[in-house]
N, C-alpha and C positions, 0 to 999 in steps of 0.2 A: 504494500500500500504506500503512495506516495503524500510527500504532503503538499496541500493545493495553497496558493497565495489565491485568496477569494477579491475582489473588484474592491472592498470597502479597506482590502490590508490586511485584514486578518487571514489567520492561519487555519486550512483543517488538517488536523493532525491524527494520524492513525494512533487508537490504544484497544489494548486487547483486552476483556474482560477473563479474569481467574476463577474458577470454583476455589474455594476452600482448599482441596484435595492440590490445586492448580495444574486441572484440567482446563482446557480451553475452553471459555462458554460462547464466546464471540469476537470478534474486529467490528469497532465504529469509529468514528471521526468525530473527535470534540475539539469546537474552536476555542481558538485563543488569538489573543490581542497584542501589540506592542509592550505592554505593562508584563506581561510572563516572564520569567525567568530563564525561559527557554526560545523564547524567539525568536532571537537576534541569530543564533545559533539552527534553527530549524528552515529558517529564511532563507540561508545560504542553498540549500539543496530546496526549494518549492517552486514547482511549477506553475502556468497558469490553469486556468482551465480550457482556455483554448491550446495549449499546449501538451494537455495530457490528450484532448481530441485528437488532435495532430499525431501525437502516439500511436492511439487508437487504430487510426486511422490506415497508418504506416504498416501496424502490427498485420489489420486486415489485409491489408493487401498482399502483404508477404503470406500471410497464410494461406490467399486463394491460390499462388503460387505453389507453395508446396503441398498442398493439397491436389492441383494437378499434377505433378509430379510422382507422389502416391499415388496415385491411378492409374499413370502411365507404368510404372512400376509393377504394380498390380496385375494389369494386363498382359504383362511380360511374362508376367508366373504364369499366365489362364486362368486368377481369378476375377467369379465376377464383380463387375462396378457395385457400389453402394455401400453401408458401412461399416465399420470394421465390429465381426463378431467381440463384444467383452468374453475376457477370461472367467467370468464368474457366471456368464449367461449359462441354461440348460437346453 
């Protein structure tokens, strides 16, 4: 999870929720403002959020990419097009 620089300044910052036991219960994003004590320091690495689209973006693409290439792959071997069986399906 990255941390986002939001339009008004502020920061959303990934934190992860602990059970007791400290089992993971979740990841959210809690904002914080210039006054934190960690800001100044989490600022240095945040992107925008058209910048993480841009990411995004980039990622899809590459993936339609290798995704054709699995298939081409695929077809190599003789098998058929479409998804790939999971190991835990029956």
């Amino acid at each position: 999870m990255d941390v986002i620089q939001l339009p008004n300044g502020n920061l959303l910052v990934p934190e992860s929720a602990l059970a007791e036991g400290g089992q993971l219960i979740g990841d959210a994003y809690v904002e914080i403002g210039p006054a934190d004590a960690e800001y100044d320091r989490l600022a240095e690495h945040a992107l925008t959020e058209e910048q993480l689209e841009e990411r995004r973006r980039r990622w899809q693409e590459g993936d339609a990419d290798l995704q054709r290439q699995f298939a081409e792959y695929r077809a190599s071997l003789g098998v058929a097009p479409g998804p790939v069986p999971r190991p835990d399906a029956d």
